[in-house]
N, C-alpha and C positions, 0 to 999 in steps of 0.2 A: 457720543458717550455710550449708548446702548452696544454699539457696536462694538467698542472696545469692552465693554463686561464680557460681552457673550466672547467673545475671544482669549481672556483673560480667563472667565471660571473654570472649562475645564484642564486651562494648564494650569492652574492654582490647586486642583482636583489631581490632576497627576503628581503635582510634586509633592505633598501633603502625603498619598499613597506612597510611591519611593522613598521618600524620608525617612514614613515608620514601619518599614516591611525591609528595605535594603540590607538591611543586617542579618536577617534571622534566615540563615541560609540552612538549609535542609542537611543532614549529613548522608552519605552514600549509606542502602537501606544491605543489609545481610541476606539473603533470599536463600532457603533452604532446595532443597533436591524435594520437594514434595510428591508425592504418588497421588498420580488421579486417576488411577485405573477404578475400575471396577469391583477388584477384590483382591487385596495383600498378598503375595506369593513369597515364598522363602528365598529363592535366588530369581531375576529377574533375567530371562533371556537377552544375552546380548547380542545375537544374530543376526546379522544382514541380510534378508532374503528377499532378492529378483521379486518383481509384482508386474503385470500385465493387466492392463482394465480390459475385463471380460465381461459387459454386461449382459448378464439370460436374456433368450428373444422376450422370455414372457416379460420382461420389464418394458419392451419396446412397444409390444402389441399393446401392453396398456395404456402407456405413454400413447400412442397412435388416437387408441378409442374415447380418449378421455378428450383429445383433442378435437376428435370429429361429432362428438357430442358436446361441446359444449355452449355455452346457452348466449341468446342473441346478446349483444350491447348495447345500453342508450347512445344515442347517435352524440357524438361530439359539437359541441355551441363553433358557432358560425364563428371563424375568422378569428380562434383565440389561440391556432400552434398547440403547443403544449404548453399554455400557461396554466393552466386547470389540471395539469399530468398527462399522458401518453393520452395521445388521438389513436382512440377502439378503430377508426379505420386503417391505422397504420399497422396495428396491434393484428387485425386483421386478418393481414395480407404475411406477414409475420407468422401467424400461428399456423395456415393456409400450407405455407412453405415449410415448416416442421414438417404437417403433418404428410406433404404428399412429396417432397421434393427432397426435403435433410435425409442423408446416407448415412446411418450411424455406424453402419458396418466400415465406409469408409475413412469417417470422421473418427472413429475408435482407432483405427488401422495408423493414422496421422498422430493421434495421441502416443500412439504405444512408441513413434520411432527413437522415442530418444530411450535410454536404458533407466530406468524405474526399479524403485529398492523400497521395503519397509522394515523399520526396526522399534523395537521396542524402548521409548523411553520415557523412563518416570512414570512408567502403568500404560501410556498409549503408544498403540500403533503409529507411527508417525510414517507419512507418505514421502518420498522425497525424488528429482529426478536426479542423476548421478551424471555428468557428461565431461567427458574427458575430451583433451583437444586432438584430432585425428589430422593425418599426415603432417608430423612433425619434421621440420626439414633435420636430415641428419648432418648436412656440413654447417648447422648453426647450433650456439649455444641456449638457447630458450629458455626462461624462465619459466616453469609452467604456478602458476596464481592460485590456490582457492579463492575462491568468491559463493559467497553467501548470498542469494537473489530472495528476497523475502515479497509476495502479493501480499493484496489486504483484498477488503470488501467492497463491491459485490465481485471481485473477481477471483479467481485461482490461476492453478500453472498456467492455463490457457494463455495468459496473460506472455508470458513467456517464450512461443513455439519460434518466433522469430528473431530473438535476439541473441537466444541461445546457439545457434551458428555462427552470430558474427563475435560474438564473446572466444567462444572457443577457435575460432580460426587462425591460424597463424595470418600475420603481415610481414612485409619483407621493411616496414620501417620501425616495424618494435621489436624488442627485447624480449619482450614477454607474452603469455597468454596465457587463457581463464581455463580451469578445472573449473566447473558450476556445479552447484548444490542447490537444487531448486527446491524446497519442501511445500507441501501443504502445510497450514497453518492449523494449528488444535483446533476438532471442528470443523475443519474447513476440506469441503471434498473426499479424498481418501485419506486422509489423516483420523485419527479417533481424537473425539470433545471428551472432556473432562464429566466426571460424571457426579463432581463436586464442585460446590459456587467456589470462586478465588483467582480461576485460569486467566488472569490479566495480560498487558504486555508488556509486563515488565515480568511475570512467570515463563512468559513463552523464552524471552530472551533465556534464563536458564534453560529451557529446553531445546534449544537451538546452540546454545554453546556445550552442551552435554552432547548432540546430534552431532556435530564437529569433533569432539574427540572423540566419539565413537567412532568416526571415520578416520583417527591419527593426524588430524590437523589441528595442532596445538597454536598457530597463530593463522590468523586471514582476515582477507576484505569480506566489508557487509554491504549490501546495496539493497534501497527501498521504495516504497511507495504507498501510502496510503495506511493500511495498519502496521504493513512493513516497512515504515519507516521510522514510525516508535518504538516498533520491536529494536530495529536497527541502533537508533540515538540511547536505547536501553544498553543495549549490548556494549553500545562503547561508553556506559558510563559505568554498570556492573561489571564488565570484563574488559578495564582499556589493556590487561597485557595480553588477552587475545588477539585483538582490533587492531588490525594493521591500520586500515582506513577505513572511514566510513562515507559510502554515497546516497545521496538522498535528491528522491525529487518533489518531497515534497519537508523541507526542512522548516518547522514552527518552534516556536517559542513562546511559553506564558511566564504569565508573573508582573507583580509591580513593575521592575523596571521596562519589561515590553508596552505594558499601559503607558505609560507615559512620555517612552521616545515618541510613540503609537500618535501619541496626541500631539506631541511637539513637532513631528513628520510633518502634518496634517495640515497645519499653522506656517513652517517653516521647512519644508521639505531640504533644503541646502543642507541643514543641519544634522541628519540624517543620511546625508549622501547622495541624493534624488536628486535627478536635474528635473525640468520642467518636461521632456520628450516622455517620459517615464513616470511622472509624477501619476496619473490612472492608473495605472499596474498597481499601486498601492495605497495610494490614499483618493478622495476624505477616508478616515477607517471607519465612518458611518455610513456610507456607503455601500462598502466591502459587507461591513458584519450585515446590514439589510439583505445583501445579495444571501450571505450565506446563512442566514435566517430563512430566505425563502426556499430554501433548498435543504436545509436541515430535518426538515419535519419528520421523516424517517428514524432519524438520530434520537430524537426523542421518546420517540414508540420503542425504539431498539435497548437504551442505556433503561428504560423500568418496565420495558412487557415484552422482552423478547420470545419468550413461550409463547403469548397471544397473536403473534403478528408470525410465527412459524407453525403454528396449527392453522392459521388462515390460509398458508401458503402450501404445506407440503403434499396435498393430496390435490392443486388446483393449478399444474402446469402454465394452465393460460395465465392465471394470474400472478405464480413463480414470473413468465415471461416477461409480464407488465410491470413489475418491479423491478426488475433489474436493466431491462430496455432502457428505461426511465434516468436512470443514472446514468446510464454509456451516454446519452444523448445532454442533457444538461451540464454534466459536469466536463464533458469535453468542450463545448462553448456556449454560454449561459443564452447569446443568440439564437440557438436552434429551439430555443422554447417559443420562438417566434411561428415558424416551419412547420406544416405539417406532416413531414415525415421527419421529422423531428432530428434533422442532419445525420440522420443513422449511417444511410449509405454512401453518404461523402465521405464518413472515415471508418467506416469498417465494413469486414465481408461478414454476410449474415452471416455465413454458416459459422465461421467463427467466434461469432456471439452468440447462436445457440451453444456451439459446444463448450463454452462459459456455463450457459442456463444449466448444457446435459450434465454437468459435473456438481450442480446444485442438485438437478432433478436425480439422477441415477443412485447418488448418497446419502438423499435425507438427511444433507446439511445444512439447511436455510436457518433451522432453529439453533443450532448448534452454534453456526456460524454468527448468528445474531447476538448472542450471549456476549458475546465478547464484551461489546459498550456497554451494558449493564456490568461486566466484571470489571472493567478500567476508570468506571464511573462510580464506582461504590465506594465506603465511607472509608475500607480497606486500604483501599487503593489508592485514594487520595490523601491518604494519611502519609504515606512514603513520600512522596511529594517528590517524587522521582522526575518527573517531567520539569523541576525546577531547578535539576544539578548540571551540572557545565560536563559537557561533553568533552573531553580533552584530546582524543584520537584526533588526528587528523580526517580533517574534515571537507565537503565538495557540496556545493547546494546544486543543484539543475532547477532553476527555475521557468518554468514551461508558462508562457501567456496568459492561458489559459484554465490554470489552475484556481479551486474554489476560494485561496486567502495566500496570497505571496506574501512576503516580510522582505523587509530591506537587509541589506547584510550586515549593516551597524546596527542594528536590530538585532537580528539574531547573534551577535556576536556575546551579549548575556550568555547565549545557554551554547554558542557554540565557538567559543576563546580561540580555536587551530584552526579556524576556515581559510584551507589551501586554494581553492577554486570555488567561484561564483558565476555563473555561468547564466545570462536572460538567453533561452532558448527561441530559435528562430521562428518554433510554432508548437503548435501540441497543448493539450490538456492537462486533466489528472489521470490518466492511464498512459504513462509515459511509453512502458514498452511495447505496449498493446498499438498506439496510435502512430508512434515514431521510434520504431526499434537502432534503424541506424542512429538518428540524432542521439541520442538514448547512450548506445555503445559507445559514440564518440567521447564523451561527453565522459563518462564511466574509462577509456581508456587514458584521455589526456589526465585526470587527475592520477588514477595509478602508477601513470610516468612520472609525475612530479612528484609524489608518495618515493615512489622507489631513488630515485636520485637524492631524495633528501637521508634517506635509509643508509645512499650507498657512502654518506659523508665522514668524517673523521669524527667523532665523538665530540671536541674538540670545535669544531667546527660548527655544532646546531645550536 
C-alpha cells in the first residue's frame, strides 16, 4: 500500500500541473533592435573590419608575475578527487605550466589563423570568426551553407579551432559545405557586454540575426551548445523564416508538460520511448536534478551576484584558472570528480584550456560574461516565457552521454514539434566541439543532408 501512494503521488502531482497550465501557452514575444552601447550615436557604423588578437607583452608580463607570486594553497583532504572542487595540487601543476611552459606568442599566432571580423551591432562591437570553405572542387556543383556556430560558458571560440576545418572542408560524398560564422557572445571575449541590464538570450538572438544580415545571409543554419544553444532554439522561434535548421547538443525543454512526462518516464520509461539499456541516461529525474544540483552551485552566485563573483575573479588568474578548470573536468564526466587530476588530460590539451582561460584573462570578460544568468533569470525575462514556445524549424538533438540533464525525445517534442534527427552520441560531454569535433561535424552534417532533401521537395510533397 505504501508503496503504491509513494508511486502514485507524484504522478497525481504531475497530472494536476499539466492539467491547469497546458493551456496557457505563451505567444511569440516582439523583441525590438535595442542599443546597448555606451552612448547613442546618430547613424551607427555598419563596417566590417578585419581584427587580429594582439595582446601587449605588458599584459603577458603581468599575467607571468601575478602567477609566480601567487600565494601557497591549503593542501587538498585525503582521497576526496574533486568532490570538494579542483585539487590545488592539480591547479598546481596547471598554473606552474602557464607560467613557465604556455607560448602565447604561439598560441595567439593559432588563434589568429582562421580570418577574424568585428562589426558594430546594436551599440557593441561584436567579435566574429568568418571562414569560408577553401579548395572548392571546380568540376562539382557545391552548395556552400551558412552556419551559425554559437559557444556558451565557460567557453568561447576556442571551443571551435577544430571543427571549424572539418565543417568547411569539402567531401567527395556531400553536396554541400559550411561558410562558418563563429561569433563571441555579448560579453564574452572580444565581443563588447552591454553596458545596460536586459542583454538575455533571447536579445542576443536578435543580435545574431541582425550579425547575419549584416553579412547578406537572409536565411541559415544555427548550431549550439550550452548558452549557444538557447540562443540557437531563440532564433528559431523569433526568426523561424530565417532558420533553415536548427542543431543543438544540448536540447532542453521546461514546462508543465516536461514535469510530468518527466515523472511518468521515471515510473514507466516504455512510455516515454526509453528501453531499459538507456533508461540511466535519463531517469530517476531525481537523481539527474541531484546530480545537477551539485554541480550548479556556480549558476546560483552567477543568475544574482555576478559582479561579486567577477571582481573575485578578474585580477586573480590563478583563481580565473580554478574556475573554469573545474567545469571542463566535471561537466565532461561527473566520474572525474572522483580523480585527482580531475580527467583534465584524458580529454583535453592544456594548452588549449588555457587559451580558453587566456581569452577570459586577456578581455576582462569573466564579469561580463557572468551577467548573462542573472539577465536570462530575471523577472524580465521570464516573463516572455520564451523558453516555453515550440520551436518549429527543423530540428537535430546530439545528445552526448555525458552531458549535465539529457531529455528523451518525446519529451522534448513539447518545445521541439520538427525533430528531424536524435542522435545518443557514442561519447562526449557538454563541450561537444571542444571534446569531439569529428563526432560533433558528423552529426551536424547528417541532419543538414536530411534538412536539404526535405528543402529539395515538391511543395506538394512535405
Amino acid at each position: 500500500m505504501l508503496k503504491a501512494a509513494a508511486l502514485l503521488a507524484p504522478i497525481t502531482l504531475g497530472i494536476i500541473v499539466y492539467l491547469s497550465t497546458s493551456n496557457n501557452d505563451p505567444t511569440v514575444p516582439n523583441l525590438p533592435d535595442t542599443y546597448w552601447g555606451p552612448s547613442k550615436v546618430k547613424k551607427e557604423s555598419t563596417d566590417i573590419r578585419p581584427f587580429t588578437i594582439d595582446v601587449p607583452a605588458s599584459v603577458i608580463e603581468d599575467l607571468k608575475h601575478r602567477l609566480a607570486t601567487r600565494r601557497s594553497y591549503v593542501q587538498p583532504l585525503e582521497n576526496v578527487g574533486w568532490t570538494y572542487g579542483i585539487s590545488t595540487e592539480f591547479l598546481n601543476s596547471v598554473l606552474d605550466h602557464w607560467k613557465d611552459k604556455y607560448n602565447w606568442t604561439e598560441r595567439q599566432a593559432l588563434l589568429n589563423k582562421y580570418p577574424q571580423f568585428k562589426t558594430v551591432i546594436q551599440g557593441l562591437d561584436i567579435h566574429f570568426y568568418h571562414v569560408r570553405p577553401t579548395n572548392l572542387p571546380k568540376n562539382r556543383n557545391l552548395k556552400v551553407l551558412p552556419l551559425l556556430l554559437l559557444h556558451g560558458w565557460p567557453g568561447s571560440i576556442v571551443e571551435f579551432q577544430k571543427i571549424i576545418p572539418i565543417l568547411t572542408t569539402p567531401s567527395p560524398d556531400r553536396d554541400f559545405v559550411f561558410e562558418v560564422i563563429a561569433p563571441s557572445l555579448p560579453g564574452y571575449g572580444f565581443s563588447e557586454g552591454a553596458v545596460r541590464p536586459g542583454m538575455s538570450t533571447a536579445q542576443m538572438s536578435v543580435v545574431f540575426k541582425n550579425l547575419m544580415q549584416r553579412l547578406k545571409f537572409e536565411k541559415f543554419y544555427v548550431q549550439g551548445g550550452d548558452w549557444g544553444a538557447l540562443v540557437a532554439a531563440n532564433m528559431g522561434v523569433l526568426f523561424p523564416e530565417k532558420v533553415i535548421g536548427l542543431h543543438s547538443n544540448m536540447c532542453s525543454a521546461m514546462g508543465p508538460k516536461v514535469l510530468f512526462w518527466s515523472i511518468v518516464g521515471t515510473y514507466f520509461p516504455s512510455l516515454v520511448g526509453v528501453d531499459s539499456e538507456h533508461y540511466s541516461m535519463y531517469f530517476p529525474v531525481s537523481a539527474h536534478l541531484s546530480n545537477l544540483i551539485e554541480e550548479s552551485g556556480y549558476f546560483h552566485i552567477q543568475a544574482t551576484k555576478p559582479d561579486t563573483i567577477g571582481a573575485a575573479l578578474a585580477s586573480a588568474p590563478d583563481g580565473l584558472a580554478a574556475y573554469i578548470l573545474e567545469k571542463f573536468s566535471t561537466w565532461t564526466n561527473k566520474a572525474y570528480r572522483q580523480r585527482d587530476d580531475g580527467g583534465i588530460k584524458d580529454r583535453f590539451n592544456i594548452n588549449e584550456i588555457l587559451d580558453n582561460i587566456m581569452v577570459y584573462w586577456v578581455t576582462n570578460s569573466i564579469t561580463t560574461s557572468a551577467r548573462l544568468y542573472a539577465e536570462n533569470f530575471s523577472a524580465a525575462s521570464r516573463a516572455t516565457k520564451i523558453d516555453q514556445l515550440p520551436v518549429k524549424v527543423p530540428t537535430a538533438c546530439a545528445a552526448f552521454p555525458n552531458e549535465l540533464l539529457l531529455t528523451a525525445k518525446s519529451i522534448l517534442s513539447s518545445r521541439y514539434p520538427n525533430i528531424i534527427q536524435y542522435n545518443l552520441m557514442e561519447r562526449g560531454g557538454h563541450f561537444a566541439a571542444f571534446e569531439e569535433p569529428q563526432l560533433l561535424a558528423n552529426d551536424i552534417f547528417s541532419f543538414v543532408e536530411k534538412t536539404e532533401k526535405i528543402r529539395a521537395l515538391p511543395q506538394k510533397e512535405l
